[in-house]
BALUM-152890 format. One record per residue (C-alpha): residue number from 1; residue in one letter; x, y, z. Coordinates in Angstrom, 1 decimal, m for minus. Layout:
<recs>
REC   marti   ketor       c1       c2       c3
REC     NUM       A        X        Y        Z
...
</recs>
This chain:
<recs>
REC   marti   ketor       c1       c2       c3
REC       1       X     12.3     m5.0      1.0
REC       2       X     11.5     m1.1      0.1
REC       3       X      7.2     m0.6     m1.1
REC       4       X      7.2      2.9     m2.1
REC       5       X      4.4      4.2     m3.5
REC       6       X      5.5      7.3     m5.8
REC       7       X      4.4     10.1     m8.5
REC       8       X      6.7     11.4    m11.2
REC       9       X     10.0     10.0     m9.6
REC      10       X     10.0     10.3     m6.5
REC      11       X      8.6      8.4     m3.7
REC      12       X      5.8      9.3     m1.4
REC      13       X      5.0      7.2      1.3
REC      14       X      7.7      4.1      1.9
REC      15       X      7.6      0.7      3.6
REC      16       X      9.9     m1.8      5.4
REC      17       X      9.4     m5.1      4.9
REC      18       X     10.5     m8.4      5.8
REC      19       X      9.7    m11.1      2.4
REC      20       X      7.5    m14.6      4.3
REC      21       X      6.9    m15.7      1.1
REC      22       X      7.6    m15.0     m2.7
REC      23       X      6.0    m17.6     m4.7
REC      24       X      3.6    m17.7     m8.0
REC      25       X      0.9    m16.6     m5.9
REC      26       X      2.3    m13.4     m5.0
REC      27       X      4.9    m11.4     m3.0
REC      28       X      4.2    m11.6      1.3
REC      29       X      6.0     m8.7      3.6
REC      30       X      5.4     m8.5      6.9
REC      31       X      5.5     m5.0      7.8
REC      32       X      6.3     m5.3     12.1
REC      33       X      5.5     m2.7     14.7
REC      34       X      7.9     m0.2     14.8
REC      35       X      9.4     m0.6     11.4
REC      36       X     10.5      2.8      9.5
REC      37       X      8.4      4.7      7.1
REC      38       X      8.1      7.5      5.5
REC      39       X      5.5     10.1      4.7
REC      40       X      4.3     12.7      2.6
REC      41       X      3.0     15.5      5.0
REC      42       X      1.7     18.8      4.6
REC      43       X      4.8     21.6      4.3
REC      44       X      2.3     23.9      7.0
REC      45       X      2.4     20.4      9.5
REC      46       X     m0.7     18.1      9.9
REC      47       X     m2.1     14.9      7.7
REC      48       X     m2.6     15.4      4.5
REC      49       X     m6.0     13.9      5.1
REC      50       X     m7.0     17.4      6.9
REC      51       X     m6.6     19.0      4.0
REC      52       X     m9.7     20.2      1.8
REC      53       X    m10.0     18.2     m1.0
REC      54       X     m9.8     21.0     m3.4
REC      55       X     m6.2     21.2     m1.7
REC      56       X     m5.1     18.1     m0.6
REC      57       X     m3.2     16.9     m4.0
REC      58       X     m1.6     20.1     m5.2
REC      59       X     m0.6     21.6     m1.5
REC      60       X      3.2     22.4     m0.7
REC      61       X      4.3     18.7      1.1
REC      62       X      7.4     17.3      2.4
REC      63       X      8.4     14.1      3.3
REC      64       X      8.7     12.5      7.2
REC      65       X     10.5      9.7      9.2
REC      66       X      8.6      7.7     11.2
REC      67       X      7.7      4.3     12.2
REC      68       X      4.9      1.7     11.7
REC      69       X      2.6      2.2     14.9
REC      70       X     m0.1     m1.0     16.2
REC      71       X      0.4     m4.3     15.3
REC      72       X      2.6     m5.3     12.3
REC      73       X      0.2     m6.0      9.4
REC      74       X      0.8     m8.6      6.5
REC      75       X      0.9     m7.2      3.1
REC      76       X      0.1    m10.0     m0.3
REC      77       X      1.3     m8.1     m3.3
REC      78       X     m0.6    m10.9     m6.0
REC      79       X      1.6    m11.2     m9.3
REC      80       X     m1.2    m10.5    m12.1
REC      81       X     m3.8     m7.9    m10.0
REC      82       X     m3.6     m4.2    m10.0
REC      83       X     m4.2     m3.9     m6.0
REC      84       X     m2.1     m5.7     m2.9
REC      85       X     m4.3     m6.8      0.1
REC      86       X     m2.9     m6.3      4.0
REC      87       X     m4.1     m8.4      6.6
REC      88       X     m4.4     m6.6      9.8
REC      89       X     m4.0     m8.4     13.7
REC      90       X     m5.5     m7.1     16.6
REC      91       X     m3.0     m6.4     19.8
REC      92       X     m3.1     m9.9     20.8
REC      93       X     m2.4    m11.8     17.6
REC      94       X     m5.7    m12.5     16.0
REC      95       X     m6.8    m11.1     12.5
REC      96       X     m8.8     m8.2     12.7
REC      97       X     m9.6     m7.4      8.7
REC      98       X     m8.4     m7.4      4.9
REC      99       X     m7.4     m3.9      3.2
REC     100       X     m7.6     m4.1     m0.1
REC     101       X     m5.6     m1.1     m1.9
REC     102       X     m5.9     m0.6     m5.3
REC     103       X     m2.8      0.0     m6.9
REC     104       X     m0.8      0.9    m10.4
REC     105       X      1.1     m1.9    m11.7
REC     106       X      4.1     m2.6    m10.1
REC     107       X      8.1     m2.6    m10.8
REC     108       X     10.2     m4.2     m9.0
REC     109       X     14.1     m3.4     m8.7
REC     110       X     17.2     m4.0     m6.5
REC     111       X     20.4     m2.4     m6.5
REC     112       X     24.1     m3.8     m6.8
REC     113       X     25.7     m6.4     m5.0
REC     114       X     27.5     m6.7     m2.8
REC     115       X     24.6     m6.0     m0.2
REC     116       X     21.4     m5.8     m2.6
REC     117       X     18.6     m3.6     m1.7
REC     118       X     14.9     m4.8     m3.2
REC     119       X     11.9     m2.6     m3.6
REC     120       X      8.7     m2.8     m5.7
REC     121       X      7.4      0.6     m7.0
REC     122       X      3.4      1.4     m7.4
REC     123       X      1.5      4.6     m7.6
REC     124       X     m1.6      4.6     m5.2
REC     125       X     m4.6      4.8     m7.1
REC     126       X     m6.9      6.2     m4.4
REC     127       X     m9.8      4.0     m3.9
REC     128       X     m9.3      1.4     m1.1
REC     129       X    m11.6     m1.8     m0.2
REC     130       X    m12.2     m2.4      3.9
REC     131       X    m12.9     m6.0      4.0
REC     132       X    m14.4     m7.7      7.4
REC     133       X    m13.6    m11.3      8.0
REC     134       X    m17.3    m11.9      7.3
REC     135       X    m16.0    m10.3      3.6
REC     136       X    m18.7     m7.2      4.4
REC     137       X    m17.3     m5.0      1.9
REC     138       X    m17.1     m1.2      2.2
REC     139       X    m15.2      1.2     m0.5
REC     140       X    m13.4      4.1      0.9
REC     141       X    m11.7      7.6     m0.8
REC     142       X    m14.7      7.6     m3.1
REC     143       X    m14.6     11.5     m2.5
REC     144       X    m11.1     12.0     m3.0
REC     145       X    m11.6      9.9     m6.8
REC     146       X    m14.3     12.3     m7.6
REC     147       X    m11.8     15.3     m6.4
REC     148       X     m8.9     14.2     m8.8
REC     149       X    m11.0     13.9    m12.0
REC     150       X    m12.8     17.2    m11.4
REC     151       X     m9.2     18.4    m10.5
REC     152       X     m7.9     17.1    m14.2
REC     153       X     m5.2     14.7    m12.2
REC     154       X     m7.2     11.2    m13.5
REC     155       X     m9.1     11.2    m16.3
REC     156       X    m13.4     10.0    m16.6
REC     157       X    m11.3      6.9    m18.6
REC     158       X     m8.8      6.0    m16.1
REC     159       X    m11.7      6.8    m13.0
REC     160       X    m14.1      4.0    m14.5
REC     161       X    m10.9      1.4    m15.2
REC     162       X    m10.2      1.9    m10.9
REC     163       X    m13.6      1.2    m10.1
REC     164       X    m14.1     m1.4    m12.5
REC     165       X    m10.6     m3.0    m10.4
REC     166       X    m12.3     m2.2     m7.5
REC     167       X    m16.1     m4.5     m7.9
REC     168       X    m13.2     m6.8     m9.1
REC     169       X    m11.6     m6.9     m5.7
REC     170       X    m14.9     m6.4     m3.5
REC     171       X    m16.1     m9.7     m5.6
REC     172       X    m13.3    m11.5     m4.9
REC     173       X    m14.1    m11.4     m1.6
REC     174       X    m17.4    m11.4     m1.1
REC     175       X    m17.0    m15.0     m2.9
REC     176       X    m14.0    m15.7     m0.6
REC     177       X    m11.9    m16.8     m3.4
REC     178       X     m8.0    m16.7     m2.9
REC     179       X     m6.4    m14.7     m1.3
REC     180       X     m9.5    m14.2      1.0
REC     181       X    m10.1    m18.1      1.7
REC     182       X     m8.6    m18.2      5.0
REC     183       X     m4.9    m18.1      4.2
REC     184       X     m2.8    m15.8      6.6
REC     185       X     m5.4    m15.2      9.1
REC     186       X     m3.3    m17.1     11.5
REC     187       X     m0.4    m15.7     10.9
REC     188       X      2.3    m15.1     13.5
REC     189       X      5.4    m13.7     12.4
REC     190       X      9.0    m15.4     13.6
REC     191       X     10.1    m13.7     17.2
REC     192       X     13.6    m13.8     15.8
REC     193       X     12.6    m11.4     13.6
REC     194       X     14.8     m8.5     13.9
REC     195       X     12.9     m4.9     13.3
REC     196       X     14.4     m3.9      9.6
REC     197       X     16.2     m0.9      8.7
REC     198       X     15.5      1.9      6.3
REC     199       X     18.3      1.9      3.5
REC     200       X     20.0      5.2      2.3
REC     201       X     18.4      3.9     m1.2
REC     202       X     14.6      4.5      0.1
REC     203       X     15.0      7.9     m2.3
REC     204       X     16.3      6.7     m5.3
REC     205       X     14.4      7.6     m7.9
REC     206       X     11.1      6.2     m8.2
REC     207       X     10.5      3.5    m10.7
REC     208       X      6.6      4.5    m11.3
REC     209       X      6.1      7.4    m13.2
REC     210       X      2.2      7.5    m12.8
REC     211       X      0.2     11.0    m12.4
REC     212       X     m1.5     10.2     m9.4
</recs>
């Protein structure tokens, strides 16, 4: 399955999945090490988090291959929450933390038989939650929220609606309520497994036609 977070039809940064588990209690990918991906970059070469902020969302950018590098990392996409939460693993198996990115809401889509392709479109919606398995939370991209209001790409309005999503999420850790109550810490994905491909339909265009 495709996760593509996008802005005004096209897609930005793309995942490779493989579905555990799609149930009422959310969509679960496992995203292994060494699974394609793609990027947005910037045009001049570098991260786009080495950009200056007052840059960094209107710079020239194009659009890289490349692969999922360090452990494979489990991704809960919840059905009725504006934010999907990865578990990461340390080298040797064992759960490191919770990342909890906050997130438009979602459409999901598949092409045409005979070989359906599945994907779930999202805009990014800059703030992110770092989680410890103690559920210390931590917010992070604060700066870069500020940036796009003062920029005129997010409103005051739609700024105040993402943090209120993210106390939301910090709380729902902090009081270890589902999905952070345990589940998928153990988690050991099938060795049989094979590492999934990146379909010519990753650029299709995007489903999400949010600002950010």
């Amino acid at each position: 399955m495709l996760y593509r977070y996008g802005r005004n039809g096209k897609a930005r940064f793309v995942d490779v999945g493989i579905v555990v588990e799609d149930s009422p209690d959310g969509l679960a990918l496992w995203i292994p090490s060494g699974a394609p991906k793609i990027s947005t970059c910037p045009a001049s070469g570098g991260q786009l988090k080495d950009i200056k902020l007052e840059e960094r969302f209107t710079i020239p950018a194009l659009r890289e291959l490349g692969v999922w590098r360090g452990p494979g990392v489990l991704r809960l996409v919840p059905p009725d929450r504006d934010w999907s939460i990865s578990w990461f693993f340390h080298e040797n198996g064992t759960f490191s933390r919770w990342y909890g990115t906050l997130e438009a809401p979602r459409v999901r889509w598949e092409t045409a038989e005979p070989d359906p392709v599945y994907g779930i479109d999202t805009a990014d919606r800059i703030l992110d939650i770092l989680i410890t398995p103690d559920r210390t939370t931590a917010w992070k991209d604060e700066d870069e929220l500020r940036a796009v209001v003062e920029q005129g790409l997010c409103s005051a309005v739609e700024a105040r609606q993402i943090r209120l999503r993210a106390r939301e999420l910090a709380s729902t850790a902090q009081l270890g309520l589902p999905p952070f109550d345990g589940r998928w810490t153990d988690f050991r994905p099938d060795p049989a497994w094979a590492t999934p491909d990146l379909p010519p339909v990753w650029d299709i265009p995007h489903h999400h036609t949010a600002g950010l």
